[in-house]
N, C-alpha and C positions, 0 to 999 in steps of 0.2 A: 788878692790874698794868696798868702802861699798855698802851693796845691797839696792835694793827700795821696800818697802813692797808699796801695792797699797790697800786700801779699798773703796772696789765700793758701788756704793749708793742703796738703796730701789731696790729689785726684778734688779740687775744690777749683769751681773760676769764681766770676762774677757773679754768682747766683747766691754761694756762702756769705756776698755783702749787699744781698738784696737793701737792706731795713736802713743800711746804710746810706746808704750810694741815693736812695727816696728822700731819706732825711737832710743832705747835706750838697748835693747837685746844687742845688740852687743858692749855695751860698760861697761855693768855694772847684776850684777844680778838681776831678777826683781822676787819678790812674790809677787801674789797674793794672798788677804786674805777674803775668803767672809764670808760672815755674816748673814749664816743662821739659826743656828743650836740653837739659845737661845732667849729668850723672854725679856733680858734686858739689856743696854749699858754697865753694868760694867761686865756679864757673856760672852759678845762678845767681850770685849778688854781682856778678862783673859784669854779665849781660845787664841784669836791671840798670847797672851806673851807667853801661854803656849810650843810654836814651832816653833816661831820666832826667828831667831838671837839672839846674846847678843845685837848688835849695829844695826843700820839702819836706815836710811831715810826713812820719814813715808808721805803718800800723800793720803791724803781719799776727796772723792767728794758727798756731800749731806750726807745723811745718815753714809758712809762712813767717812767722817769727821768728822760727830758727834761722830763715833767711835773713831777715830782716838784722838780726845783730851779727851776720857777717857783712851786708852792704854797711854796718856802723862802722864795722872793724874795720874794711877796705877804706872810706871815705867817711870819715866825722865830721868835719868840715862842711858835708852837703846836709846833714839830718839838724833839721832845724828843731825839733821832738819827737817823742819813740813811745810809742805805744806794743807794749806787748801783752798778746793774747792768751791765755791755755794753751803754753808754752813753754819750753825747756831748755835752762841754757848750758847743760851739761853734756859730755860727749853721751855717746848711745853705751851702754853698756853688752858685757860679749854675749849674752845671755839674749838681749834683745837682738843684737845682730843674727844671731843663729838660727830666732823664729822666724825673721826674715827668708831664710834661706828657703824654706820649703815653700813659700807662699810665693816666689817669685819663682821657683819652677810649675807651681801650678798655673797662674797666670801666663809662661810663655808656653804652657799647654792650650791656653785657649780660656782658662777657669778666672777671669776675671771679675764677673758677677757672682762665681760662688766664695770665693773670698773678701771681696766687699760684702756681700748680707752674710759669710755666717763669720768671718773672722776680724772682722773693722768696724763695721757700723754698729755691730751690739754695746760696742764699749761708747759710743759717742755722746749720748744723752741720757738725760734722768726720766723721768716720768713726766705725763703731765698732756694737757690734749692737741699738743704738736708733734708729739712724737711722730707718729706715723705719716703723714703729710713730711715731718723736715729729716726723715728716714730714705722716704720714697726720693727726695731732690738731691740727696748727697747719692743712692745708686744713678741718678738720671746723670748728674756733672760726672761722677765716673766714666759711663757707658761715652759720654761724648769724650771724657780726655782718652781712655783706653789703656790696652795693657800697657804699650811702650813706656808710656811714660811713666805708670806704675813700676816697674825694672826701674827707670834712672832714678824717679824718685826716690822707692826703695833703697835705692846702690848710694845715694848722697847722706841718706842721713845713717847711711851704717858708718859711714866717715866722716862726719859732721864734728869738729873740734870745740872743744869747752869754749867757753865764751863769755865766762865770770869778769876777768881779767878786762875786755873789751865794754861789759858794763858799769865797772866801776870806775872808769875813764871817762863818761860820758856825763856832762853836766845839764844837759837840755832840760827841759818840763818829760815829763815820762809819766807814763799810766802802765801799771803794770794789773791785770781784769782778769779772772777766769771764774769759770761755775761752780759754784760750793761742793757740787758731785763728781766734777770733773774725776776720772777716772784713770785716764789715761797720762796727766796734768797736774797731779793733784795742788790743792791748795800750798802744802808747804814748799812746791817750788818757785811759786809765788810769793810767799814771803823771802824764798833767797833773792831772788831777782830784786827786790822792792830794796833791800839792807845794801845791795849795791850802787842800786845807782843814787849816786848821792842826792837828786832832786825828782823823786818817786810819789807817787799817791799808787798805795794799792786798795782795788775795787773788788771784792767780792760776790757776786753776783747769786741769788738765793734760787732756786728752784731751777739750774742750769747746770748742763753737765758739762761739757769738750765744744761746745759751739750756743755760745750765749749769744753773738748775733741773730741768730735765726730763731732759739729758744728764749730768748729775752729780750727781745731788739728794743721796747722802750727804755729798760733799765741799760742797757751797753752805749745807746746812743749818747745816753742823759750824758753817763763818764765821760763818753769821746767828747760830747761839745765842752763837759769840763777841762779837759785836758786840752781841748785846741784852744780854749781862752784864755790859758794860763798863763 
């Protein structure tokens, strides 16, 4: 079977596809590909082609996604289907850029745990009795990616280009999923993303905010095995 590369979102590894990677190991190969090592979306999708498969199902969630439809843009040819997550496919606005600025001088002060719990994580999730458990695991994957790579990350999606254009080019099976409270994501970028790509299901996910894998992993799986059968 063709394999699932996975790209996980901002200060996110292997841990954001826990529910996944349980569910789906066993029937298919799975990579993961993170995204830390460069300061802009099109030097983080060129790494990933660089060692990825010829073919493969591509599935990125936030930040991760916004990779993910530049490895489309680089190479269409390789994405055999494209799952996107609580995700954005338009550039960053100057507004968002700007709040950027102060959080990455506190972070190369050393303030990286106090900008992940009071300025990141409150926006990620809805309510509900995982909150706090999948709160405590998005600071733990922080603490272990660290400040650096929070800078490059930061620094790529402040230049991160639209990518409308790049979706409606794309004919594969596509799942476009995010959490009904998604916050940061909301739902109606979801429905742009879905009106582009011409051969789209979009998934809704209920009682989920910015990370339906972890706050709803039955219902996100159920889509992904829909979307890889397709």
């Amino acid at each position: 079977m063709i394999p699932l590369v996975l790209i996980p979102g901002m200060m996110c590894d292997a841990r954001l596809f826990g529910p996944q990677i349980d569910s789906f190991s066993a029937d298919m190969p799975i990579i993961l590909a993170p995204i830390n090592d460069h300061d802009t979306v099109a030097a983080l999708a060129a790494d990933i082609l660089s060692w990825t498969p010829d073919r493969f199902a591509l599935a990125g969630l936030s930040m991760g996604g916004i990779v993910a439809m530049e490895v489309l843009r680089q190479a269409p040819e390789r994405v055999e289907r494209l799952a996107l997550l609580d995700t954005n496919p338009l550039a960053e606005t100057d507004e968002v850029k700007a709040r950027r600025e102060p959080q990455i001088a506190k972070v190369r002060a050393g303030g990286l745990c106090g900008v992940m719990r009071d300025e990141m994580t409150p926006n990620y999730l809805t309510g509900g009795p995982r909150r706090d458990a999948i709160l405590d695991l998005c600071m733990a994957m922080a603490e272990t990616i660290g400040g650096a790579v929070f800078i490059r990350q930061s620094r790529a999606l402040q230049t991160r280009p639209d990518q409308q254009g790049t979706l409606h080019t794309f004919g594969g099976p596509s799942l476009v999923l995010c959490g009904r409270d998604d916050a940061l994501c909301p739902v109606q970028r979801h429905e742009l993303m879905a009106s582009l790509l011409p051969n789209a299901v979009l998934e809704i996910v209920e009682n989920a905010g910015h990370l339906p894998t972890l706050e709803q992993p039955e219902t996100t799986n159920a889509a992904l095995r829909r979307w890889l059968e397709a």
